[in-house]
C-alpha positions as CSV (number, residue, x, y, z in Angstrom):
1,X,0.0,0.0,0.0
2,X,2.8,2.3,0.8
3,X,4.7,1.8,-2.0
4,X,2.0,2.6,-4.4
5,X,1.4,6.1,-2.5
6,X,5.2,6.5,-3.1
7,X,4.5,5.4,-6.6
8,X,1.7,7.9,-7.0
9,X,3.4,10.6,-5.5
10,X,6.1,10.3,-7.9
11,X,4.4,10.2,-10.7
12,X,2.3,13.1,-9.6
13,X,6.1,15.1,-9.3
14,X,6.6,13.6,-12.5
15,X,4.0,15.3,-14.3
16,X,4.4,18.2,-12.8
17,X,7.8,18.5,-13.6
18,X,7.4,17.9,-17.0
19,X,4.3,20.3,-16.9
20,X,6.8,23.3,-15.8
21,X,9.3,22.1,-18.5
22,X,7.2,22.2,-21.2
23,X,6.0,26.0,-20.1
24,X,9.0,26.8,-19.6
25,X,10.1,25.5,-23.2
26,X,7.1,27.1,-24.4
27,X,7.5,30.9,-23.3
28,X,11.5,30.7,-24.1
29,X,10.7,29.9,-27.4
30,X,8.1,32.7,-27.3
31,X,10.6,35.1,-25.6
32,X,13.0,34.5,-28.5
33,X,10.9,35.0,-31.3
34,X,9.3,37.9,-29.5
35,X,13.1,39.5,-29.4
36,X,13.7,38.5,-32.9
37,X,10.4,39.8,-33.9
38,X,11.2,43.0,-32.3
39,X,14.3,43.0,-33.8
40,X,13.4,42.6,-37.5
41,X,11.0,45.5,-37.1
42,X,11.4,48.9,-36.7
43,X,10.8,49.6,-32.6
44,X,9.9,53.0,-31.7
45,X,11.2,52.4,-28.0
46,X,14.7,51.5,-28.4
47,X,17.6,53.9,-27.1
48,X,20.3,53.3,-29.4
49,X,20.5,56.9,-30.9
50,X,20.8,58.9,-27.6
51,X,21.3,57.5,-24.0
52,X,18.5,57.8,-22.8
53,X,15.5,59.3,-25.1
54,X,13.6,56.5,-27.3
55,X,14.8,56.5,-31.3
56,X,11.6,58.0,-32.2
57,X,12.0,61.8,-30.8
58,X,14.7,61.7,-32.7
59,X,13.3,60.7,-35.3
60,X,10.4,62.5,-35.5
61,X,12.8,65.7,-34.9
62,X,14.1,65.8,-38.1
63,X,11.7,64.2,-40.3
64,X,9.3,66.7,-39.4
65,X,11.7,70.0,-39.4
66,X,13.5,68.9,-43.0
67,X,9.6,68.3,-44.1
68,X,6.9,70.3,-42.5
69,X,7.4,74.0,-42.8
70,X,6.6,76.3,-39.6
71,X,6.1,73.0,-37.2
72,X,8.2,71.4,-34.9
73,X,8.1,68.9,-32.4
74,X,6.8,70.1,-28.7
75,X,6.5,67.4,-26.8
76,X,8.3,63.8,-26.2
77,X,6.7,61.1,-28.8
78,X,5.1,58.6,-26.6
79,X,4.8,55.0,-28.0
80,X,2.3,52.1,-26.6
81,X,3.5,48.9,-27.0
82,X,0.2,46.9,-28.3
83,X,2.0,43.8,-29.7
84,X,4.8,41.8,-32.0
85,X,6.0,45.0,-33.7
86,X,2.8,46.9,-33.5
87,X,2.6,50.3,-31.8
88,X,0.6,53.3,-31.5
89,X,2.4,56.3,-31.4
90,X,1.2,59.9,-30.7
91,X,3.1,63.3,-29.8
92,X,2.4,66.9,-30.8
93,X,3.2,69.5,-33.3
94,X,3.9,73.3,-33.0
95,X,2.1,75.5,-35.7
96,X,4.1,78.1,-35.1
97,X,1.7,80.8,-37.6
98,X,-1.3,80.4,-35.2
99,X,0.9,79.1,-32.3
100,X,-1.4,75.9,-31.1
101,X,-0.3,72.7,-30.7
102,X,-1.9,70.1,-33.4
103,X,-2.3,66.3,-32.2
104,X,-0.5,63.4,-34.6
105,X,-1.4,60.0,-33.8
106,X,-0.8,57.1,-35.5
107,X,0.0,53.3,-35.7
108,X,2.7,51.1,-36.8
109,X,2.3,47.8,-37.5
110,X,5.2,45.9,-38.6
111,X,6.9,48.4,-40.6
112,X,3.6,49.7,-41.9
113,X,2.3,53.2,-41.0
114,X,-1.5,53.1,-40.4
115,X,-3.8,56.1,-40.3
116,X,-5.7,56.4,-37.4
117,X,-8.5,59.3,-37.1
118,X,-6.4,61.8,-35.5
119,X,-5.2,64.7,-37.3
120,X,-2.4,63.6,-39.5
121,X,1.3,64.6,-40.5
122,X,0.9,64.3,-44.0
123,X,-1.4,67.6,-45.8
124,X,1.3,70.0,-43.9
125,X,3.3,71.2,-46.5
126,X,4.3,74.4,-48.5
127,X,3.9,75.9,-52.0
128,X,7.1,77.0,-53.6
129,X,5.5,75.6,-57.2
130,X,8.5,77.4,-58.7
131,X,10.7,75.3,-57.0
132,X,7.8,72.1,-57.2
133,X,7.3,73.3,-61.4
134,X,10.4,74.9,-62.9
135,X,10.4,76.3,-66.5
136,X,7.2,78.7,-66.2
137,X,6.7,81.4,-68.5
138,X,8.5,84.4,-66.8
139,X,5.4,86.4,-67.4
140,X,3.2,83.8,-65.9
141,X,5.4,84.1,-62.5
142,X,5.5,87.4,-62.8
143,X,1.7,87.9,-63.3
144,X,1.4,85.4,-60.3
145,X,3.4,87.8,-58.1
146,X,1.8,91.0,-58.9
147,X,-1.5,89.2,-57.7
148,X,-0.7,88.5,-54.9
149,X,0.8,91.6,-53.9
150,X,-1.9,93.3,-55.0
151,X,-4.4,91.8,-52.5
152,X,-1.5,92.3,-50.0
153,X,-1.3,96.3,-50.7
154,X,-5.7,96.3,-50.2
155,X,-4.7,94.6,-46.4
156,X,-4.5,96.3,-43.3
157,X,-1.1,97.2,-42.3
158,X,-0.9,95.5,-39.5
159,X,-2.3,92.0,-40.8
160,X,-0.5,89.0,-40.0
161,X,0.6,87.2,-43.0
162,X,2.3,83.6,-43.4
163,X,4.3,83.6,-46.8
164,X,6.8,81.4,-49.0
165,X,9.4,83.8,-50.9
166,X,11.1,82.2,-54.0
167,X,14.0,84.2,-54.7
168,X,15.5,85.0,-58.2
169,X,18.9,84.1,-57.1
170,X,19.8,81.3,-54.6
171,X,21.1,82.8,-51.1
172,X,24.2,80.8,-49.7
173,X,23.9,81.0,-45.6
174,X,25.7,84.3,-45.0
175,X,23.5,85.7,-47.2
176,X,20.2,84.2,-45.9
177,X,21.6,85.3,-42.3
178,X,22.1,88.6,-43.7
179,X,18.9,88.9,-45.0
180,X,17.3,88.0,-41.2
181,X,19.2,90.4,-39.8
182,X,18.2,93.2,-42.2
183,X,14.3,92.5,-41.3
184,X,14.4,92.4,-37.5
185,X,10.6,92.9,-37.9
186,X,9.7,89.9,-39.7
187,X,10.3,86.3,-38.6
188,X,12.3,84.1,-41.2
189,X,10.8,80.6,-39.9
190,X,12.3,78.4,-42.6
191,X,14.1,77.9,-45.3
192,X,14.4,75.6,-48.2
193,X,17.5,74.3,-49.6
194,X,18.0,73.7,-53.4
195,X,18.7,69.7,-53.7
196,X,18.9,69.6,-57.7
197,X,19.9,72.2,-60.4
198,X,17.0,74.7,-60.8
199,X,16.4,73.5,-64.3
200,X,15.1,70.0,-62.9
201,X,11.8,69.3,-61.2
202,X,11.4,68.6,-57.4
203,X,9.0,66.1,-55.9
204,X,10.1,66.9,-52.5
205,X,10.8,70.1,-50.7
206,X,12.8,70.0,-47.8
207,X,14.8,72.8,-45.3
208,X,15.7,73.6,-42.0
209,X,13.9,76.0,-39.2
210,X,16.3,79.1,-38.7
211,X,17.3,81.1,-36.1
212,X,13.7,82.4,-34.1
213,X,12.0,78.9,-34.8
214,X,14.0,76.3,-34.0
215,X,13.3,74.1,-31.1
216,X,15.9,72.5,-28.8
217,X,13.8,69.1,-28.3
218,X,15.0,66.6,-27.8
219,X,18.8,67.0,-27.5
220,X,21.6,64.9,-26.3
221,X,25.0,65.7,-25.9
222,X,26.4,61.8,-27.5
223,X,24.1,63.0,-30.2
224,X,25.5,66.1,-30.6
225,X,28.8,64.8,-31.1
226,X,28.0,62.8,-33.4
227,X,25.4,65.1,-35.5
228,X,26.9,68.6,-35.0
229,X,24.2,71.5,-34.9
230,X,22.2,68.6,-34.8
231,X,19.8,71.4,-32.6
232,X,21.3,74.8,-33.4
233,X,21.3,76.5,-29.9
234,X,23.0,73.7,-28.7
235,X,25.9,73.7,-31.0
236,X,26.1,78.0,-30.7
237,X,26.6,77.6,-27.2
238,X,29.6,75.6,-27.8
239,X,30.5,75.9,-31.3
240,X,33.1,73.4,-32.3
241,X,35.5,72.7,-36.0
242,X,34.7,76.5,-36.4
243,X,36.8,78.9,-38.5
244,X,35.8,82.4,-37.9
245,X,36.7,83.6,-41.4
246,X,35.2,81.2,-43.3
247,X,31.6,82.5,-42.2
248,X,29.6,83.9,-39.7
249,X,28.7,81.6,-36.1
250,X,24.8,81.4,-37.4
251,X,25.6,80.6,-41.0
252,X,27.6,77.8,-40.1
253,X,25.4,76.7,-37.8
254,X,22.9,76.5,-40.3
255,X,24.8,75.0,-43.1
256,X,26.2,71.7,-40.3
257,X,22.6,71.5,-39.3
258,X,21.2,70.8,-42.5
259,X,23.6,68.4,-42.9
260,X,23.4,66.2,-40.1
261,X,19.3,66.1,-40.3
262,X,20.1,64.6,-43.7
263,X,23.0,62.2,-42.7
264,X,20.7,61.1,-39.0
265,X,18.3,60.6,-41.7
266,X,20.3,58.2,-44.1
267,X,21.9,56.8,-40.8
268,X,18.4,56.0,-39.7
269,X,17.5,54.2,-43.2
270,X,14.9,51.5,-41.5
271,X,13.1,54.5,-39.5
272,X,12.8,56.4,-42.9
273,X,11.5,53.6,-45.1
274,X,8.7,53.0,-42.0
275,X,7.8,56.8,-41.1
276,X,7.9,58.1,-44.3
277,X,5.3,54.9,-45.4
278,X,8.1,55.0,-48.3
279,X,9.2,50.4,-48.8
280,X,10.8,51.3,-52.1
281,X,13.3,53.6,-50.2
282,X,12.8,56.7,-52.6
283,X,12.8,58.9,-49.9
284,X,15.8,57.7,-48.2
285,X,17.5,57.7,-51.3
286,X,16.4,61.5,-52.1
287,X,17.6,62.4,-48.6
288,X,21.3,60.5,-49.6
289,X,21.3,62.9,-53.2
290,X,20.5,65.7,-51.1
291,X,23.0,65.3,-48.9
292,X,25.8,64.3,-52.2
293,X,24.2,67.9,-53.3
294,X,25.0,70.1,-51.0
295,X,28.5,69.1,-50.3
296,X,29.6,69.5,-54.0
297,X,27.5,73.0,-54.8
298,X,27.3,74.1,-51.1
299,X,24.4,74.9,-49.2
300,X,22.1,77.4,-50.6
301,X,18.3,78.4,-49.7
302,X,15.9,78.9,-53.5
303,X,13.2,80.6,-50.4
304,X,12.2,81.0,-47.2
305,X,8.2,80.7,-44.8
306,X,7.9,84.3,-43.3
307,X,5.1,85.4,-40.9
308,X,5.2,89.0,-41.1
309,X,2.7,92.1,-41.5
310,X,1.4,93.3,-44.5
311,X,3.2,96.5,-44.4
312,X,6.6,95.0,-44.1
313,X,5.8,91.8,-46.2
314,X,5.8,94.6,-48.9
315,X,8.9,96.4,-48.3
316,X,11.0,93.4,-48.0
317,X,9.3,92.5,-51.8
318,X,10.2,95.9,-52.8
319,X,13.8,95.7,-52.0
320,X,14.8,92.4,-52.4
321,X,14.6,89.8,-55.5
322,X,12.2,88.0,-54.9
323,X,10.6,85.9,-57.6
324,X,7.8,84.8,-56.3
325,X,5.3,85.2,-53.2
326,X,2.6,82.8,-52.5
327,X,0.5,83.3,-49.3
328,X,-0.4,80.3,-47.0
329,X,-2.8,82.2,-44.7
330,X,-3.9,85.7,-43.1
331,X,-5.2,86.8,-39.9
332,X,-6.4,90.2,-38.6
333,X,-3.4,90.4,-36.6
334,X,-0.6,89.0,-35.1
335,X,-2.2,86.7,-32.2
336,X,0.6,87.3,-29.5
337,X,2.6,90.4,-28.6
338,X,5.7,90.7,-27.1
């Protein structure tokens, strides 16, 4: 009798032994291909750009200042984890015209973007069509111009106008900073950089925020070093690699900050193909050309985003070349003053 209790007990430890085995088999193999999942898509929650921010602020940094005109990131980009390389994703945006934060939410699901029914990223954008459509009539852009200024001159002075400026000639950075510093009434926001001869049609428009818009999140200093002028402020504050007679501080700032959004942006190739909803790596590759462009013909703005009123919107098109001027929106006046 006692030995088949012994018996029974045993084989009861048995079982149970082999019970906690085959768990435990079971949720190592799931913890492996769980890591190798997570590995073989893009994860918005690794730290392996900074030391201690997730990849995504930093990725969302500069996708949305080299694309989005007169928006930049305001907040931290906070990702839920919902799955095996599926996320949702949400953070705000700056618009820096109207100055109110707009919502962007959004899912990823194995490298695929989805739309949710938040506002969007994508439908921010800005005009240039010079730039977008080159070879017009000279006429035509001219008789384009004068319209516009012509409602302009019928506005109050002191409405508050958000404009893009084509210029006739390309500005390399001292220039552009000249041309800031010449205005100190009107706010250069952004400015695009030429990426292909003028002669050759762009698909994508892309630039950098300039001195009064540009936002210091996120920022780390390993990134920093590595990206210089990755945020401007930063790298003014300790400039580094500088010489002073080659150009001014904020031009060179400028110029090394363009440059490393576009190389953290070819660095970050698996990021781009996923954010950009771009699998045939066009974008990537445009941000690569860019890049090649600039450090053989330097680099140069074709325009700039300018929120400004009326009154001095005209002056500044009075006095400078400017080819073209294309309004993106006008209030009654300028919602804050300082």
């Amino acid at each position: 009798m006692r030995y088949n209790q012994l018996l029974e007990r045993y084989n009861k430890r048995t079982v149970a032994i082999s019970v906690f085995i085959v768990i435990a088999l079971v949720m190592g193999v799931i913890f492996v291909i769980s890591a190798l999942i997570e590995n073989y898509y893009y994860n918005p929650t690794k730290v392996t750009v900074g030391e201690s921010k997730s990849d995504i602020d930093f990725d969302i940094y500069a996708l949305t200042e080299l694309n989005f005109p007169g928006y930049f990131l305001t907040s931290d980009v906070y990702v839920d984890e919902l799955g095996l390389g599926e996320y949702d994703i949400s953070f705000y945006l700056r618009n820096l015209f109207i100055q109110k934060n707009k919502y962007v939410a959004t899912k990823i699901k194995q490298d695929r973007k989805i739309k949710n029914h938040t506002e969007s990223i994508e439908g921010i954008s800005s005009k240039f069509t010079d730039i977008r459509f080159p070879g017009r009539n000279p006429e035509h852009i001219n008789e384009q111009k004068q319209r516009v200024m012509n409602h302009i001159t019928q506005l109050n002075n002191v409405s508050y106008v958000s404009a893009d400026l084509t210029f006739e000639k390309d500005l390399n950075m001292d220039e552009l900073r000249e041309l800031e510093l010449k205005y100190p009434s009107i706010e250069f926001v952004w400015a695009g950089i030429r990426t292909a001869p003028s002669n050759q049609k762009v698909t994508d428009i892309i630039g950098i925020h300039l001195m009064s818009s540009n936002s210091s999140i996120p920022r780390e200093k390993v990134v920093e070093e590595k990206y210089p002028a990755f945020h401007i402020l930063e790298w003014l504050v300790n400039p580094t690699n500088f010489d002073t007679n080659e150009m001014s501080l904020e031009a060179k700032a400028y110029e090394l900050h363009y440059k490393s959004l576009l190389q953290y942006m070819i660095d970050r190739k698996e990021a781009t193909k996923v954010l950009e909803s771009d699998f045939s790596n066009r974008k990537w590759e445009y941000y690569r050309s860019a890049l090649d462009y600039a450090e053989e013909y330097g680099v140069k703005a074709f325009g700039v985003l300018i929120y400004t009123n009326a009154e001095d919107l005209i002056q500044l098109v009075e006095n400078e070349s400017i080819k073209l001027v294309e309004l993106n929106q006008v209030l009654a006046s300028k919602g804050y003053i300082q």
